[in-house]
C-alpha positions in Angstrom: 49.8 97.7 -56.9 52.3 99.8 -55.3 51.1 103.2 -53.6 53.3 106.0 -53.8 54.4 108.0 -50.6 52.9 110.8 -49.5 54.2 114.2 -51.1 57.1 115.6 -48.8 55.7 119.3 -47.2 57.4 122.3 -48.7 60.1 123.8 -46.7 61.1 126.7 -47.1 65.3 127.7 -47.8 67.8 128.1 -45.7 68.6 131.9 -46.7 65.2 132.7 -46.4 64.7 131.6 -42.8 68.1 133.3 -41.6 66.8 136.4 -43.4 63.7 136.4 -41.6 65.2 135.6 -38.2 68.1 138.4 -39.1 65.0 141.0 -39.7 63.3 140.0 -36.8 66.4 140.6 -34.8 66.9 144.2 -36.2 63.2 144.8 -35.5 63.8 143.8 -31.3 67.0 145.8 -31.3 65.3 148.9 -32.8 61.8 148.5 -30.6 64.6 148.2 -27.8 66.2 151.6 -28.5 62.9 153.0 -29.0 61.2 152.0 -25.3 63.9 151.9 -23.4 66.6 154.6 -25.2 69.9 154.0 -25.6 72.4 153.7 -22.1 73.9 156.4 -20.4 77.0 157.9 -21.4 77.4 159.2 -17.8 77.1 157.2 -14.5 78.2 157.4 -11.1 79.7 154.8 -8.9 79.8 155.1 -4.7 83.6 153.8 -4.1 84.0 154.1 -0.6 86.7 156.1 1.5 89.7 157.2 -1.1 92.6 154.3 -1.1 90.0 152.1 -0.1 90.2 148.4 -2.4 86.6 150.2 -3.9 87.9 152.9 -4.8 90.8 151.1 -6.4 87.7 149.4 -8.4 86.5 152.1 -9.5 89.3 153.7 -11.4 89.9 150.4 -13.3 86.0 150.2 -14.2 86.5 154.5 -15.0 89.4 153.3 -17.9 87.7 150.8 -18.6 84.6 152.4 -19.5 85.9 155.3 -20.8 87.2 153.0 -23.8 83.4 152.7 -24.3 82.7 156.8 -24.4 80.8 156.4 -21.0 82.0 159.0 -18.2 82.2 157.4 -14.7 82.0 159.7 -11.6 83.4 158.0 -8.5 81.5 158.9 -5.4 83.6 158.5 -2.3 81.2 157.5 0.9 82.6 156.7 4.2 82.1 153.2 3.6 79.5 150.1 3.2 76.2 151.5 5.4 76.8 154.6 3.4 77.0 153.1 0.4 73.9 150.6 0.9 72.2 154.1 1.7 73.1 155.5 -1.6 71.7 152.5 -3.4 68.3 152.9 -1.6 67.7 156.4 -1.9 66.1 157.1 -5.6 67.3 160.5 -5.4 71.1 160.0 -4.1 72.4 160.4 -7.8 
């Protein structure tokens, strides 16, 4: 006498499992927005001394941002120590 094979599990379809993951995506992005907020439209960036290869920087990264509606202030320090002094102090801006 033969025996039969075992029944195969259920699986569930395709489209269903890409809606669930698709829902659970939109639910991370939102709970994202929610905790965190959205990102600034307005940031400023230390560039060093004015004709300086930083400063240069940062008007390519102000165009280029500005594409994005995001406002970039460029900061101009007298140079690297000053700089590394504006990234450690909380309340430099």
């Amino acid at each position: 006498m033969r025996s039969s094979p075992p029944p195969r599990p259920r699986t569930l379809p395709r489209s269903l499992v890409l809606l669930a993951g698709l829902v659970a995506l939109v639910v991370l992005v939102t709970g994202a927005f929610l905790v965190f907020g959205a990102p600034p439209k307005a940031i400023a960036l230390a560039t060093g001394p004015p004709g300086s290869a930083y400063a240069a920087i940062g008007e390519r990264y102000r165009t280029l941002l500005a594409r994005s509606g995001v406002t970039l202030k460029l900061v101009p320090t007298a140079g690297d120590a000053e700089n590394l002094a504006k990234l450690s102090d909380p309340k430099s801006g």
